[in-house]
Structure formats: structure tokens, C-alpha cells
C-alpha positions as CSV (number, residue, x, y, z in Angstrom):
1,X,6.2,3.8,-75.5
2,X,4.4,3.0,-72.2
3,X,3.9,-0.4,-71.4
4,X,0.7,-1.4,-69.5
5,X,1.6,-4.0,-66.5
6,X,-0.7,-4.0,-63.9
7,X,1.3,-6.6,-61.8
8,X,4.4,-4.4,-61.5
9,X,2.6,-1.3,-60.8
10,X,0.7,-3.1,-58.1
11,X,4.1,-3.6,-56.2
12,X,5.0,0.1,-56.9
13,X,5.3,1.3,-53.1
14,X,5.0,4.4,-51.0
15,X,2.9,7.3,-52.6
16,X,2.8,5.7,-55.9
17,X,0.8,2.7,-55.0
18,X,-2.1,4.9,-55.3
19,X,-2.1,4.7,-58.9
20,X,-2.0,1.1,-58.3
21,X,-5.6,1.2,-56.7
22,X,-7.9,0.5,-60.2
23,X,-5.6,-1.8,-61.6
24,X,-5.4,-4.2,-58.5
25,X,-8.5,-3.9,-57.1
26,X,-10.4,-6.6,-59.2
27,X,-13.7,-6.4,-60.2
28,X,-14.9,-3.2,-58.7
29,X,-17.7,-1.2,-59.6
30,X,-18.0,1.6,-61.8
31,X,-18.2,4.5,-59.3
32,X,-15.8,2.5,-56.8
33,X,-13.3,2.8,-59.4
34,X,-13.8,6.5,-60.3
35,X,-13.4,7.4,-56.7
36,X,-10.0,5.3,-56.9
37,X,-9.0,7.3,-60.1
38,X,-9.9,10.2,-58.3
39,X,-7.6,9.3,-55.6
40,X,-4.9,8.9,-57.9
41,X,-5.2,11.7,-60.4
42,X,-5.1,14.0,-57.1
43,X,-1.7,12.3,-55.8
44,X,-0.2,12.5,-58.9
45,X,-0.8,16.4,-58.5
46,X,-0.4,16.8,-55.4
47,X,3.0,15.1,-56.0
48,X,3.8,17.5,-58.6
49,X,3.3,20.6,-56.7
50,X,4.8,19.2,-53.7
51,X,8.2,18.4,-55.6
52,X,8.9,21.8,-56.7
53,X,11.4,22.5,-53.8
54,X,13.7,20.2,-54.5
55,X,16.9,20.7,-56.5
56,X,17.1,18.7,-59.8
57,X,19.0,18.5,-62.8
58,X,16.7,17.2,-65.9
59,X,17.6,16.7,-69.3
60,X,14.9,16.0,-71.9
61,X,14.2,15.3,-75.8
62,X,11.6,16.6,-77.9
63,X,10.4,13.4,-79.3
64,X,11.2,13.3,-83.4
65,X,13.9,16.2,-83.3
66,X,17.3,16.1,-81.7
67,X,16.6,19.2,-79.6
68,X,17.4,18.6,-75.8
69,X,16.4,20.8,-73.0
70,X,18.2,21.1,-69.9
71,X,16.3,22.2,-66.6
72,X,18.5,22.9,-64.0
73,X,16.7,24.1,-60.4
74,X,18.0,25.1,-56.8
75,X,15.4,26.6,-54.7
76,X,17.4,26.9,-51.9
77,X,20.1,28.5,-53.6
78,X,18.3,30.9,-55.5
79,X,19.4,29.3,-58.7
80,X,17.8,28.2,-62.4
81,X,19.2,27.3,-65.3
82,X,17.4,26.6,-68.5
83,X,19.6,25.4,-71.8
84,X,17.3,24.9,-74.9
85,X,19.2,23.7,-77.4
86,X,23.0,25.8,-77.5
87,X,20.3,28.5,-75.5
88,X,21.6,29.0,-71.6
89,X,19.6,31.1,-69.3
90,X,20.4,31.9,-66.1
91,X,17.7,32.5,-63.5
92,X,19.0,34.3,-59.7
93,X,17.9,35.8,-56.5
94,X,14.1,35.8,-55.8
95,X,11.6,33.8,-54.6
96,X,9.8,30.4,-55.8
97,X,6.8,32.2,-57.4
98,X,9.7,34.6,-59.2
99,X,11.1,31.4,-60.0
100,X,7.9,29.7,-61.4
101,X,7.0,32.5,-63.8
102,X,10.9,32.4,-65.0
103,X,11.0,28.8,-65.9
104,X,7.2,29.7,-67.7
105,X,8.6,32.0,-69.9
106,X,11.7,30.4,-70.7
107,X,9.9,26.4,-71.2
108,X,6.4,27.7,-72.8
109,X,7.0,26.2,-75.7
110,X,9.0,23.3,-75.1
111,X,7.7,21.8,-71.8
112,X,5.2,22.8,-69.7
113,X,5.2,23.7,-66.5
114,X,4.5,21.5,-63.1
115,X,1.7,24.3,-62.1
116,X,0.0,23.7,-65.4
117,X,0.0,20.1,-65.5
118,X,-1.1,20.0,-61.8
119,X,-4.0,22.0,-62.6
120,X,-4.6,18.9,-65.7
121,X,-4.5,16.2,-63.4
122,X,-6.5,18.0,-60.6
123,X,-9.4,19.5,-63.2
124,X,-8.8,15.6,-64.7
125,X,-10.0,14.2,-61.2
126,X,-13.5,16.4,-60.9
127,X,-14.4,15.6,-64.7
128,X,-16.7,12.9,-64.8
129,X,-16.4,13.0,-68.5
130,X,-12.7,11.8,-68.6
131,X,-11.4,8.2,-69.6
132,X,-8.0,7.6,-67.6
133,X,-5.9,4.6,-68.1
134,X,-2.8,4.0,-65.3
135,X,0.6,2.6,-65.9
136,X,4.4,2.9,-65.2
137,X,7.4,3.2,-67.0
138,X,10.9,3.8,-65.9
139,X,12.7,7.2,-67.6
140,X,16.4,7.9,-67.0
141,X,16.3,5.4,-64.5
142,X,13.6,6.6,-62.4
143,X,10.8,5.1,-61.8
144,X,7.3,7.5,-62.9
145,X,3.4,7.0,-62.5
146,X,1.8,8.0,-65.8
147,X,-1.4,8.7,-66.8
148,X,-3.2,8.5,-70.3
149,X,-6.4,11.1,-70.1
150,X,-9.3,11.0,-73.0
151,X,-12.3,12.9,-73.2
152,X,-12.0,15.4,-70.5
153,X,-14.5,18.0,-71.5
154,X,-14.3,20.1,-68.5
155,X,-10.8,20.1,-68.1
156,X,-8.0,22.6,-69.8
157,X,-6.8,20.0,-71.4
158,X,-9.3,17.3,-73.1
159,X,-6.2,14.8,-74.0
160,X,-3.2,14.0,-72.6
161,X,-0.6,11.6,-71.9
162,X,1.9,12.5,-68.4
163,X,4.4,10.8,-66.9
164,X,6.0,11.5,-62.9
165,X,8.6,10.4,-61.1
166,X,8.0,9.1,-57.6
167,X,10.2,12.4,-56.3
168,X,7.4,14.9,-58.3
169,X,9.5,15.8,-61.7
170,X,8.1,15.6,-64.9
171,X,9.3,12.2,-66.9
172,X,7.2,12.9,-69.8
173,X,4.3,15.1,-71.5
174,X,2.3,14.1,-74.9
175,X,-0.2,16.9,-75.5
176,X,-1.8,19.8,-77.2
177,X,-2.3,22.8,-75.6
178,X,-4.2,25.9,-78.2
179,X,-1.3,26.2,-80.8
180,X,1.3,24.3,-79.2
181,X,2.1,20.3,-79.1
182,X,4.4,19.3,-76.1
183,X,6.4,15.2,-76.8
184,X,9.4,15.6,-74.5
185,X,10.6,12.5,-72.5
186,X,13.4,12.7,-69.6
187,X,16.4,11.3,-71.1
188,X,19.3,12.1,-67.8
189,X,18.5,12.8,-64.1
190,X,20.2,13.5,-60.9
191,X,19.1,15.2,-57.5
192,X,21.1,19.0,-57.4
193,X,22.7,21.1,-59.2
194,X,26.3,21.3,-60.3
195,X,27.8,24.1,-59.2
196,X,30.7,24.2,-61.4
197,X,29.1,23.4,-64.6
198,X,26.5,26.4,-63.6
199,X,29.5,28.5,-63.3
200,X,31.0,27.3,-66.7
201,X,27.7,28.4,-68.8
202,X,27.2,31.7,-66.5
203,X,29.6,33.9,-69.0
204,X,27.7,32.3,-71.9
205,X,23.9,33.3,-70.6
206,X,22.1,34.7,-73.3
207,X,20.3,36.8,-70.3
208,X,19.6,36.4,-66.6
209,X,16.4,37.8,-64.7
210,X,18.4,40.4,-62.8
């Protein structure tokens, strides 16, 4: 559960101190601090998109269930691996749009993708119908700038709750897209990718994209 504290996010440095803007800027006015939501709705996309270079290892729950989903990603090397419960994929060779529809096709249902919840955050920012409410919370022992989105008529999705690290990973997701409900939280974390333990579940891949 995400606790409000406007004091601590205030101090949040770097990038993330733009979320920081409507919670310690007091007293503004109404459109002063819809511009600063704005601001911050865009970072938090722009963050999102910008972070899907990196290598990462991520490990999350499905809140209520004890299914766990592993998303392991090395641009550079060409490499992806996806375990959904006992489930390994293998993703290798191609190029970072290749790569973007594979994790799409393999996470649908599960966890969405960063491109999708960018496009949330950034439809989110132009919707003058939509209630946001900032805060942070610390996941697997990073640090992540979340938002909590009501009302957003224009947007693809009219309600949701996301959470991001400062280095542009998905912490957590709370929402209901057509038929399906994401609640996933980031439970481990660490920058790379084990080679070794991608070796050890390559002869167990239920199917690789080449």
C-alpha cells in the first residue's frame, strides 16, 4: 500500500523531484498546479521510454496469487528472458522493436508493457478531465515515483495506479485494461542479466523467437 508523504518526496532528487512539484509548492493555483502535474506525468513517461535500454533483471508478484514473473532484458546483448510461473521463454537476436513486441506477447496478460503505460501517463498529462494524486514508495529496494490517475475520460485508461523506479522500470501496476486486471508489484531487482542462470533455463525454454 502506498503511503502519501509529501515531505520525503519533496527531497526525492534528480529527475524524480518533478513529481515533487504539486506537493511542495504550497498554495498554488488550480491551473499552476495542472501545468506542474503535467510536467510530472510527462517525466514519468518520458522516463519510462527512456529506460528501455538498460539491462535489468525484475521479479514480480501478482498481488493475491503466488504467481511470480521474471523479466529478464539485455538490449545490448540481444537477450530476453521471460519466466511466468515454471514458464521460461527465451527471446534472441533482433532489434529493440523485435524485442518490444516479444515481451508484448509473452507479458499481455500479466504486466503490461513500458510502451503502453507510457502512452497512459502521456494521454494522462493532455486530459484535463483526470484527478492525479503523487507519492513514493520504495519496491525491492528501489526507490519509484507513483502515480494514482481517476477520471481520465480521454485517456486509454480512465483508472490507474503506477509505480517507477528512478532508473525507468516498472515497480508496480493496479489497473484494468478491456478484459484484463493487471496488480503486480516488483518484489527483487538488480541492474543485468545473469549470464549463467540464462544459460541454465536455455535447455528448458518452452520456445524462443528464432
Amino acid at each position: 500500500m502506498i503511503v502519501q508523504n509529501p515531505l520525503r518526496r519533496c527531497a526525492a532528487l534528480g529527475a524524480a523531484a518533478l513529481l515533487a512539484l504539486a506537493g511542495c509548492q504550497g498554495g498554488g493555483g488550480g491551473e499552476e498546479a495542472s501545468s506542474e502535474d503535467q510536467v510530472a506525468l510527462t517525466e514519468l513517461s518520458n522516463r519510462l521510454v527512456e529506460g528501455e535500454d538498460r539491462a535489468y533483471t525484475a521479479e514480480y508478484l501478482v498481488e493475491g496469487t503466488d504467481e511470480a514473473v521474471l523479466v529478464a532484458v539485455d538490449p545490448e546483448a540481444e537477450t530476453a528472458a521471460v519466466v511466468v510461473g515454471d514458464r521460461p521463454e527465451l527471446w534472441t537476436g533482433g532489434d529493440e522493436t523485435e524485442l518490444a513486441v516479444w515481451l508484448g506477447q509473452q507479458l499481455g496478460d500479466v504486466l503490461p508493457s513500458d510502451e503502453d503505460v507510457a502512452s497512459w501517463l502521456a494521454a494522462t498529462a493532455a486530459d484535463p478531465s483526470a484527478s492525479t494524486e503523487f507519492s513514493d514508495t520504495t519496491l525491492a529496494g528501489e526507490l519509484a515515483d507513483c502515480v494514482d490517475v481517476q477520471g481520465a475520460a480521454d485517456s486509454p485508461v480512465g483508472s490507474f495506479e503506477v509505480c517507477v523506479t528512478t532508473g525507468g522500470v516498472i515497480a508496480s501496476v493496479t489497473a484494468k485494461v478491456d478484459d484484463t486486471a493487471y496488480t503486480v508489484k516488483l518484489v527483487n531487482y538488480h541492474d543485468g542479466v545473469d549470464a549463467a542462470w540464462l544459460n541454465e533455463i536455455t535447455g528448458q525454454a518452452t520456445s524462443r523467437n528464432q
